[in-house]
DOLUM-188852 format. One record per residue (C-alpha): residue number from 1; residue in one letter; x, y, z. Coordinates in nm, 2 decimals. Layout:
REM residues N
{NUM, "a", {X, Y, Z}}
...
//
This chain:
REM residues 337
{1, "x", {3.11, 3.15, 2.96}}
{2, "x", {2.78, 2.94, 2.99}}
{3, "x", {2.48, 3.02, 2.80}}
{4, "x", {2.15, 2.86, 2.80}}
{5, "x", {2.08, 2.92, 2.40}}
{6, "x", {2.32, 2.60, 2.24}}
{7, "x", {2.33, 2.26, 2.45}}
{8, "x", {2.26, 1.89, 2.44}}
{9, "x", {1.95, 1.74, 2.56}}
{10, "x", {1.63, 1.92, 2.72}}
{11, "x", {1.84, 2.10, 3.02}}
{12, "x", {2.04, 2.35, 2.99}}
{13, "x", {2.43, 2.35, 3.13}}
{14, "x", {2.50, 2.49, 3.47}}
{15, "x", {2.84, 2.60, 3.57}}
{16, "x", {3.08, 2.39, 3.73}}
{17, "x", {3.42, 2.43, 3.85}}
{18, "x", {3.59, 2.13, 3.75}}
{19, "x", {3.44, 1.81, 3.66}}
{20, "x", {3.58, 1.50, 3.85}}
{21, "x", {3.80, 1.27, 3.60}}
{22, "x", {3.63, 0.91, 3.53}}
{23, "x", {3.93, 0.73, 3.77}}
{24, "x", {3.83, 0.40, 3.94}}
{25, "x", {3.60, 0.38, 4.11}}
{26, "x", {3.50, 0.70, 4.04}}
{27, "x", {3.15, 0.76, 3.84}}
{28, "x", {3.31, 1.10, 3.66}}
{29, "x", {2.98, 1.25, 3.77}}
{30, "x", {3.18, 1.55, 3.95}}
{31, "x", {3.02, 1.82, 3.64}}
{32, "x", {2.69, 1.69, 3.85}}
{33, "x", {2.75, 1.90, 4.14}}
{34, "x", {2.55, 2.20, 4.12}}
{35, "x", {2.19, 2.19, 3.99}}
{36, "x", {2.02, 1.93, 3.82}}
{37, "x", {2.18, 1.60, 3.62}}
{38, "x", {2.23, 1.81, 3.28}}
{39, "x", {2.42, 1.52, 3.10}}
{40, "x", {2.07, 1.43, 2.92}}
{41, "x", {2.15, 1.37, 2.55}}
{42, "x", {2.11, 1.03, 2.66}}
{43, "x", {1.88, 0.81, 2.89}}
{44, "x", {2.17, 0.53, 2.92}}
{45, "x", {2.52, 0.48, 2.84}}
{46, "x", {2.54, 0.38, 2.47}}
{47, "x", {2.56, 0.00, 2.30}}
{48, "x", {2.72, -0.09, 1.99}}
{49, "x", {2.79, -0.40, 1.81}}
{50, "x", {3.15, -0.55, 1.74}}
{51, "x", {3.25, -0.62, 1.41}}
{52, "x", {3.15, -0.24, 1.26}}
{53, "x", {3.34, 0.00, 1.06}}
{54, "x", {3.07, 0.24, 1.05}}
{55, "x", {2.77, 0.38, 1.26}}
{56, "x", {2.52, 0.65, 1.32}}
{57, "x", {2.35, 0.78, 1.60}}
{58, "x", {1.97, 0.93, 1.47}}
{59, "x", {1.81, 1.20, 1.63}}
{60, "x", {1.99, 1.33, 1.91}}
{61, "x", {1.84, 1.62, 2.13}}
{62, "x", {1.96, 1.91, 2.05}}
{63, "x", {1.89, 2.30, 2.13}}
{64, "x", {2.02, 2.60, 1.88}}
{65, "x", {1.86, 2.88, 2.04}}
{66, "x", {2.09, 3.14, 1.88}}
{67, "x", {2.09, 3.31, 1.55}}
{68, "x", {2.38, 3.14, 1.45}}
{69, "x", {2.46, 2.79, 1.25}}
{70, "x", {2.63, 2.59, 1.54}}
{71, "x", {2.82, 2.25, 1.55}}
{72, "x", {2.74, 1.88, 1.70}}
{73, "x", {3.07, 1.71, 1.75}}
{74, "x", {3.05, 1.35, 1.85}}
{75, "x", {3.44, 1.14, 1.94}}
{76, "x", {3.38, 0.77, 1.99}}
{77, "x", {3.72, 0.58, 2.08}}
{78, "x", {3.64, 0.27, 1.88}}
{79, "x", {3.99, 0.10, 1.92}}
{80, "x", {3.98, 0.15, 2.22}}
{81, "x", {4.31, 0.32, 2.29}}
{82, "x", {4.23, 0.59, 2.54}}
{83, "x", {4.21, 0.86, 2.32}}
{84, "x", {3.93, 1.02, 2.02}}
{85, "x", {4.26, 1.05, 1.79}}
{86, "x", {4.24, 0.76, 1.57}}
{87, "x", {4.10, 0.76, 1.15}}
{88, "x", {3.72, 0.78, 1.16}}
{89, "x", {3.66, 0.84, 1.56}}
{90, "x", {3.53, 1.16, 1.47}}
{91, "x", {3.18, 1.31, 1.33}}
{92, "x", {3.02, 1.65, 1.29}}
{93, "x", {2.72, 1.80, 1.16}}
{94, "x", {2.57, 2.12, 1.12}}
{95, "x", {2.33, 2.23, 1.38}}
{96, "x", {2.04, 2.52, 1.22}}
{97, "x", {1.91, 2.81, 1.47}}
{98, "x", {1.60, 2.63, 1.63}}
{99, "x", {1.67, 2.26, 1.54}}
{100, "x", {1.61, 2.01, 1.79}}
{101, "x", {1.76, 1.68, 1.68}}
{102, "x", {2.04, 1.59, 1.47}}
{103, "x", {2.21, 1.27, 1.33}}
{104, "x", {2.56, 1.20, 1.34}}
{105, "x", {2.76, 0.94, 1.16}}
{106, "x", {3.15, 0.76, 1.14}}
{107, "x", {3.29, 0.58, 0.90}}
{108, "x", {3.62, 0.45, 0.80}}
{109, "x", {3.73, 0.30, 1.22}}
{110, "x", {3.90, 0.00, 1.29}}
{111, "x", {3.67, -0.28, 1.33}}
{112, "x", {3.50, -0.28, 1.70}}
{113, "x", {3.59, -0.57, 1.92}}
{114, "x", {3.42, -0.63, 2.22}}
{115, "x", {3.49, -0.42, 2.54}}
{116, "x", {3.43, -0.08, 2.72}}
{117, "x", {3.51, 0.27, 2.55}}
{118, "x", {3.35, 0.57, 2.58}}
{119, "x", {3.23, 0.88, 2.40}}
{120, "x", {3.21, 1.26, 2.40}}
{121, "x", {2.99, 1.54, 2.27}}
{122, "x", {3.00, 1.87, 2.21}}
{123, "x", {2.80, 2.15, 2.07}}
{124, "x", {2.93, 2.49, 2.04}}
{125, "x", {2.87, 2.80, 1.76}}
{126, "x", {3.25, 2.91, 1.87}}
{127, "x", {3.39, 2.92, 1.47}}
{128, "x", {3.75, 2.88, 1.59}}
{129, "x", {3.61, 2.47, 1.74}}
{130, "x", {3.40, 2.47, 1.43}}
{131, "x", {3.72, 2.55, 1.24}}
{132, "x", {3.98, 2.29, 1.45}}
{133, "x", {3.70, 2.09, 1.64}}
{134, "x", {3.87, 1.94, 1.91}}
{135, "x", {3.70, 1.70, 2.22}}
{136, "x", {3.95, 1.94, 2.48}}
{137, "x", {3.97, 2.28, 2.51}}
{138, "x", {3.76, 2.57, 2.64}}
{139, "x", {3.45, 2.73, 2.39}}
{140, "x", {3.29, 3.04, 2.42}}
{141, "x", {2.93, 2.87, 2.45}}
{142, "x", {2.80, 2.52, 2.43}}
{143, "x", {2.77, 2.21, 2.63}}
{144, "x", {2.97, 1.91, 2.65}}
{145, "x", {2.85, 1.56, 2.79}}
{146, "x", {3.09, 1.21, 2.81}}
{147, "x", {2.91, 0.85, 2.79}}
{148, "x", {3.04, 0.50, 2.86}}
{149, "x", {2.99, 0.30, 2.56}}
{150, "x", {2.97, -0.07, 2.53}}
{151, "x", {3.10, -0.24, 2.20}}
{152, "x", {2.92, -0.62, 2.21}}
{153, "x", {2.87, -0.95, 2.03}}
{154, "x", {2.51, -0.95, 1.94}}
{155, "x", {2.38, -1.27, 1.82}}
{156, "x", {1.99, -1.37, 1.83}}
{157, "x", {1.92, -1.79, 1.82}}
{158, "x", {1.62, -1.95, 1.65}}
{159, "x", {1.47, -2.30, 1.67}}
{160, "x", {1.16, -2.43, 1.54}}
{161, "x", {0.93, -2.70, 1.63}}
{162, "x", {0.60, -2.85, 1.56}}
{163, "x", {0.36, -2.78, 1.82}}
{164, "x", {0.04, -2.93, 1.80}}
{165, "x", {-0.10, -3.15, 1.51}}
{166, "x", {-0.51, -3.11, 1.47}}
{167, "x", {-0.64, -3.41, 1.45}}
{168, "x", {-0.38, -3.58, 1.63}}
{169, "x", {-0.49, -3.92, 1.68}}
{170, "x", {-0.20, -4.08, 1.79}}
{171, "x", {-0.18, -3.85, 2.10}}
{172, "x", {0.17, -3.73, 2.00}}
{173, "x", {0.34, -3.55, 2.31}}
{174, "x", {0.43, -3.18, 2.19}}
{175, "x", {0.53, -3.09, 2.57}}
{176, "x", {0.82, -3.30, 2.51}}
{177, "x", {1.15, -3.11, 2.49}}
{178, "x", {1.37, -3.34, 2.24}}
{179, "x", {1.76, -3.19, 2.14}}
{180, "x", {1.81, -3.30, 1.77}}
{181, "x", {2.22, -3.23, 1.81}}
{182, "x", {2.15, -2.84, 1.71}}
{183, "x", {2.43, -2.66, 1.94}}
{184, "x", {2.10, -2.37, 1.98}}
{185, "x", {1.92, -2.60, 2.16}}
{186, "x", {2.15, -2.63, 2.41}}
{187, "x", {2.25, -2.30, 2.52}}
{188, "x", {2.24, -2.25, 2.90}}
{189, "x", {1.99, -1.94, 2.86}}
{190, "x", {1.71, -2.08, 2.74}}
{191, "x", {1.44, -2.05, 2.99}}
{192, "x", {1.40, -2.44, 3.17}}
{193, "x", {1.16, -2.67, 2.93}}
{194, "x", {1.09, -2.38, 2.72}}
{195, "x", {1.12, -2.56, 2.37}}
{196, "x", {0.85, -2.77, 2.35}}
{197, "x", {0.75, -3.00, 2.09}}
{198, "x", {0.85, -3.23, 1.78}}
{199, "x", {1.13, -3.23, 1.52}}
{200, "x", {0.91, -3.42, 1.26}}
{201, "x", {0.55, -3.59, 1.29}}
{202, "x", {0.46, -3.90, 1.10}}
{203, "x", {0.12, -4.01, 0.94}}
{204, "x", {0.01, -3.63, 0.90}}
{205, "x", {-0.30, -3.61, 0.61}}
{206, "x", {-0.42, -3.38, 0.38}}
{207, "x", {-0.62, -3.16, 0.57}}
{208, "x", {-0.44, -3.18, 0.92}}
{209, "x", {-0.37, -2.87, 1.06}}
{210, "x", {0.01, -2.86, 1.15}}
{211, "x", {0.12, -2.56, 1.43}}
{212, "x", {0.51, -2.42, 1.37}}
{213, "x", {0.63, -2.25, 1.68}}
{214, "x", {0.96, -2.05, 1.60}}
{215, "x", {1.16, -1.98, 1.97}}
{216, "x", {1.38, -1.69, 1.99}}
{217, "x", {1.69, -1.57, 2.23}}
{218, "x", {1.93, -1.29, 2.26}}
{219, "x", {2.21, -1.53, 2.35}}
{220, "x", {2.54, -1.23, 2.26}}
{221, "x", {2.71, -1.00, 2.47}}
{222, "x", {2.52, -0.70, 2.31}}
{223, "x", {2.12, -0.60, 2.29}}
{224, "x", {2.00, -0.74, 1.94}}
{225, "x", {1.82, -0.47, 1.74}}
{226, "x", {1.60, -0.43, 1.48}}
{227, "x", {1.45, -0.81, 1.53}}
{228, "x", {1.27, -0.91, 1.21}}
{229, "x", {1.14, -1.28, 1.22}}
{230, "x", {1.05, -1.44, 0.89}}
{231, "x", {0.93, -1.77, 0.82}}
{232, "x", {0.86, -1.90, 0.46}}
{233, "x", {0.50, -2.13, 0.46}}
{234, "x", {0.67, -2.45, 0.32}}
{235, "x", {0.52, -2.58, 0.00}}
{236, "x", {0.16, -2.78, -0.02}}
{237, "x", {0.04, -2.59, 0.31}}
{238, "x", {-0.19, -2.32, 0.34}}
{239, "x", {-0.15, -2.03, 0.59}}
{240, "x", {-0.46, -2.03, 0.87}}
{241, "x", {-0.55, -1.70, 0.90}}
{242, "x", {-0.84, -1.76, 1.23}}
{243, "x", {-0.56, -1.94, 1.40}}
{244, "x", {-0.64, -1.75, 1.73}}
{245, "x", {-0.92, -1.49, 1.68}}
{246, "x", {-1.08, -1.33, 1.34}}
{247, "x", {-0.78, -1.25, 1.09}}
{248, "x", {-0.53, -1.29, 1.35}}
{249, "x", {-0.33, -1.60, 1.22}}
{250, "x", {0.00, -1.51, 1.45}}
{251, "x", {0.07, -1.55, 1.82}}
{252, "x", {0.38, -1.40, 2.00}}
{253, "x", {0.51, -1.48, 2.36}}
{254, "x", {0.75, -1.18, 2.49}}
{255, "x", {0.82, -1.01, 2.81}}
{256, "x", {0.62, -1.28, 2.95}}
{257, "x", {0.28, -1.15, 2.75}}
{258, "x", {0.08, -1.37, 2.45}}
{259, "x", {-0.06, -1.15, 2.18}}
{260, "x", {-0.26, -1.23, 1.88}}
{261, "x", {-0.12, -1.10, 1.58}}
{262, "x", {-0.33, -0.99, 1.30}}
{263, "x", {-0.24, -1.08, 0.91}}
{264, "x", {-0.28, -0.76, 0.79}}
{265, "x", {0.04, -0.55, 0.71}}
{266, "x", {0.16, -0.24, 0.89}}
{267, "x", {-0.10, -0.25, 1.14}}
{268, "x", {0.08, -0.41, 1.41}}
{269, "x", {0.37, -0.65, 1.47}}
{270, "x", {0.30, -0.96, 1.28}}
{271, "x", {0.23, -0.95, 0.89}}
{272, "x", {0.14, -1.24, 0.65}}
{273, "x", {0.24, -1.18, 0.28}}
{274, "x", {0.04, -1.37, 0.09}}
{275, "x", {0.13, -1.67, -0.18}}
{276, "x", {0.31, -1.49, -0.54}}
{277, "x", {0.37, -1.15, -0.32}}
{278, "x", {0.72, -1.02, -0.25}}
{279, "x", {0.78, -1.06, 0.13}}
{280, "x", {1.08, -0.86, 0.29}}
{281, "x", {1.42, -0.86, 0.12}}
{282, "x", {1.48, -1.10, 0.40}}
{283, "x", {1.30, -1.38, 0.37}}
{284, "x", {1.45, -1.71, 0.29}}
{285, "x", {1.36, -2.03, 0.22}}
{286, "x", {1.53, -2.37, 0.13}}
{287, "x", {1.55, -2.44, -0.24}}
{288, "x", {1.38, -2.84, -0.27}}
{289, "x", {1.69, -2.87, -0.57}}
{290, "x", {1.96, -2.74, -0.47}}
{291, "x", {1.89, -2.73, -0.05}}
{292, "x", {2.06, -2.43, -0.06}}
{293, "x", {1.94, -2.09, 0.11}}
{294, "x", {1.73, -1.85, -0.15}}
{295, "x", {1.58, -1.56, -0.15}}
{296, "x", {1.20, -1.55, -0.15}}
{297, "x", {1.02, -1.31, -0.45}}
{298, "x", {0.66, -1.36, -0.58}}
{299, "x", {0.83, -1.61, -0.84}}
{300, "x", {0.87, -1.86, -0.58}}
{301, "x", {0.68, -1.73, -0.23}}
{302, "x", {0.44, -2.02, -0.30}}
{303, "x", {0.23, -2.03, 0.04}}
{304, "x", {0.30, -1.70, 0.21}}
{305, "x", {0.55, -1.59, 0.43}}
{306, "x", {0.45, -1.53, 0.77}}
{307, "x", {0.70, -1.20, 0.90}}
{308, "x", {0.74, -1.02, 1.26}}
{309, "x", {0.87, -0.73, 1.38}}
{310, "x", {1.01, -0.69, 1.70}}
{311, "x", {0.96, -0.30, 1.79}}
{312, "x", {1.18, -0.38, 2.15}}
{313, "x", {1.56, -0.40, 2.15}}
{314, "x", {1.59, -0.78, 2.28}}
{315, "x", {1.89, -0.77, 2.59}}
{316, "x", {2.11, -1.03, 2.52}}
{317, "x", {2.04, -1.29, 2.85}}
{318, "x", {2.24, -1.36, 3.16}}
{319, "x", {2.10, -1.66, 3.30}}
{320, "x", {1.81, -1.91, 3.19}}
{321, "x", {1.52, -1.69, 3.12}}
{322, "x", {1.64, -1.38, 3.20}}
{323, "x", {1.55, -1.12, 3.14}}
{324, "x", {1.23, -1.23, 3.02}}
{325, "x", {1.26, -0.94, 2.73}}
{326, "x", {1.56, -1.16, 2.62}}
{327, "x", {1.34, -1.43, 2.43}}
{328, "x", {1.04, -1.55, 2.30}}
{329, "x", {0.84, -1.73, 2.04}}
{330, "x", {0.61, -1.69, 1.72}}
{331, "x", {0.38, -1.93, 1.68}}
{332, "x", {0.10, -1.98, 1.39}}
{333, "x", {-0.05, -2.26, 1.17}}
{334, "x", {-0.13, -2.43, 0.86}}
{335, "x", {-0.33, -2.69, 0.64}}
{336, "x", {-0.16, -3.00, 0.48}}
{337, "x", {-0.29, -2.94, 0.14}}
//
């Protein structure tokens, strides 16, 4: 039986025959045959990074247009084995009358390595699959929708140089492109003569502006998500706040677009925490004595922290400069107290 009151997405399941099994090179689209595309939980096939042993999925669509509590079933097949059998492949969750998203979580997998699986989901209010849920079988109402899933490698790259010097009366060149033996600066993806400017500058005085330019790629087999940039203000400089425009201190290239970044905090992508605040859990900075990585507090954020976040997913890149969501930089400056 279809009914129109418990499904996945916004559109409700029509009735098909048979659905056509995902062989090579066939799309397993063959449940798409009468009506409109109802396979609409998702807008893509989903992405997930090797190396896990757990994950969630956050507000999926849902519909529970019944007067009864119904199920969302969710089998992933993380090792990759052909089959939704294996410890921690499967996840459930309660689905209210009227709800409209839910959240489903695994735990407990073998660790993901890269490669092609897929998934399936299934929402019914039949209490014998609540009971025994199952990813085969017949229910007496509900939807079910299958999704390729890729399990990646996602790795993001950073490099920093010093952009411009203000004054700069030696007429240093910061369009030169120099590699200092970092294996980042040589990765093939990098858009052509994209990082500009010096390792070090000599002979800069109290009261020279210096310009830090921090580039960024997506250089993994995965999308990178959740991008958070942080850069500590190193000791005896103060952060510029007019940099670029009134209170906007921070610039960011992306997707081929400059922005001006304002200082403030929460208001939109770039944020400066000011000297003896607490910054992101994040933040790092080099500790003078021990040159080891530590984490920055108000005890020893001396100069600000200059953070950005990155509301896109970055796609990891496939050639030099593309795409050009792939990369990036943040650039902003200081005074040599």
């Amino acid at each position: 039986e279809t009914t129109t009151s418990v499904y996945l997405g916004n559109i409700a399941p029509d009735i098909e025959n048979n659905g056509t099994p995902a062989i090579p090179p066939n799309a397993a689209d063959g449940d798409d045959s009468i009506g409109v595309d109802d396979e609409d939980a998702f807008n893509d096939d989903l992405s997930i990074s090797s190396g896990i042993t757990n994950y969630t999925i956050s507000d999926i669509p849902v519909n529970n247009n019944s007067s009864e509590t119904a199920q969302l079933m969710g089998w992933i097949d993380f090792n990759q084995d052909g089959d939704f059998f294996d410890s921690g492949e499967r996840a459930t969750v309660d689905v209210l009358p009227n709800q409209t998203t839910a959240n489903l979580s695994w735990a407990g997998f073998s660790e993901t390595i890269d490669g092609i699986t897929y998934a399936r989901f299934r929402i019914t209010t039949d209490t014998n699959l609540i009971t025994l849920p199952s990813p085969v079988g017949l229910a007496l109402d509900g939807e079910v929708e299958d999704y390729k899933v890729a399990i990646a490698t996602s790795s993001l790259i950073l490099v920093k140089r010093i952009t411009n010097l203000i004054p700069n009366p030696n007429n240093i060149d910061f369009t030169a492109v120099i590699d200092d033996g970092a294996p980042e600066n040589n990765d093939p993806n990098w858009e052509y003569n994209f990082l500009q400017g010096q390792i070090k500058v000599d002979n800069a005085q109290p009261g020279d502006e210096v310009e830090y330019t921090i580039y960024f790629l997506s250089n993994g087999t995965g999308n990178v998500q959740n991008v958070n940039i942080c850069d500590v203000v190193p000791d005896n400089m103060s952060f510029i706040e007019n940099s670029f425009d009134i209170g906007k201190g921070i610039k960011l290239f992306f997707d081929s677009t400059t922005e001006d970044l304002s200082n403030t905090l929460n208001d939109d992508q770039g944020e400066f925490y000011s000297p003896n605040s607490d910054p992101p859990t994040f933040c790092q900075k080099i500790d003078p004595i021990t040159d080891n990585l530590v984490s920055v507090d108000s005890s020893n954020n001396n100069s600000g922290a200059v953070v950005v976040n990155l509301d896109n997913t970055l796609p990891f890149a496939t050639g030099a400069g593309t795409p050009n969501t792939s990369y990036g930089y943040i650039r902003f400056r200081v005074q040599i107290q």
